[in-house]
Every structure is written in C-alpha cells, then in structure tokens.
N, C-alpha and C positions, 0 to 999 in steps of 0.2 A: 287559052292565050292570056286571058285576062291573070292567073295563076304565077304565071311567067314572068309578067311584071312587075307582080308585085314582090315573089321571091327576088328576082335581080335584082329591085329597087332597095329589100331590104338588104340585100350583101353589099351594096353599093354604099348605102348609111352606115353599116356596120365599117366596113373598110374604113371608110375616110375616119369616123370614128378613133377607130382602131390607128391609123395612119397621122392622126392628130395627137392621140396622147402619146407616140413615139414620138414627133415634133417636141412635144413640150416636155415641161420637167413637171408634169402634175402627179405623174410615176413613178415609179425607179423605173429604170429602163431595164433591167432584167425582168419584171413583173410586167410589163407590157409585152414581151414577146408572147406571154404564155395565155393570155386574153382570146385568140380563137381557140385552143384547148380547153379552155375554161366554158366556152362559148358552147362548143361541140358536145360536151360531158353536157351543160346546162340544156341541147336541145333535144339531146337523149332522153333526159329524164321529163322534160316535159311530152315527147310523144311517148313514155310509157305511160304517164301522168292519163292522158289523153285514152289509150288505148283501155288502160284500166275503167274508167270513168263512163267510155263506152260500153264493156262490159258490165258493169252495174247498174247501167239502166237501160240494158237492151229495152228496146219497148219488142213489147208482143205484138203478133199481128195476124190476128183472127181471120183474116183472110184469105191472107198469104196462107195459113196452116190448111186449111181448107183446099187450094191450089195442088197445094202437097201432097196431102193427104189424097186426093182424088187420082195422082201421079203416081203413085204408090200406089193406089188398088187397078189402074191403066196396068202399070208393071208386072204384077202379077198375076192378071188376066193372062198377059203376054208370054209368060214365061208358065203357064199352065198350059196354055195352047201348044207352046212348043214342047211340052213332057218336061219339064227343068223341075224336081221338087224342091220347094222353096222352105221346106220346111228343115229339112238335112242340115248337119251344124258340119 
C-alpha cells in the first residue's frame, strides 16, 4: 500500500508539473506536449538501467544453493522410484 502512494504521489507532482509548464510560456507549447513521452522513454531506461545493475551483482547465496541442491537430489530419488531415467536426453 505504502508503494501505492508514493507512485500516485509521484504522478500527481509530475502532472501538475507537467500542467504548469503548459500554463506558462517557460516552453514552447509544442515541446510541452511531448514531456510524458519523453518521461515514459526516460523511465524505460531507467528500469533497464535497474534490471541490468541487478544482474551484475546478483549476490550469491550459499544457502539458498544448498536448499536447491538438496531439492534436486529429493527429485531424483523421486523419479528413480517411479522408473523415470533421468539420464535420457
């Protein structure tokens, strides 16, 4: 919830914003219209920004692998017991 308002809050600044320099003459008024486009492309690239940055430092986590790993050899008990060979490509 708390997510929520702060998104709304920030489309709310942005608008009026946005809404103000249509008001005034600090623009040309044809380059104000194109300010949420510009806005949209600019928050594009910050969540590739974002996504990539994630991938770069995924951290490791030696425990979680462990978890896995243990789930995976569970599975395979599993599928040995039922006759499945896991080995077949």
């Amino acid at each position: 919830m708390k997510h929520i308002v702060k998104i709304l809050t920030l489309l709310v600044a942005i608008s009026a914003l946005w809404i103000g320099l249509l008001q005034s003459s600090i623009l040309p008024h044809g380059r104000t219209w194109l300010l949420p486009i510009y806005f949209i492309v600019s928050l594009g690239c910050y969540g590739l920004l974002m996504v990539g940055i994630g991938l770069m430092t995924f951290p490791t986590c030696p425990a979680e692998g462990l978890l896995l790993q243990k789930d995976v050899d569970e599975a395979k008990e599993y599928l040995k017991k039922k006759g499945v060979d896991i080995n077949s490509n």
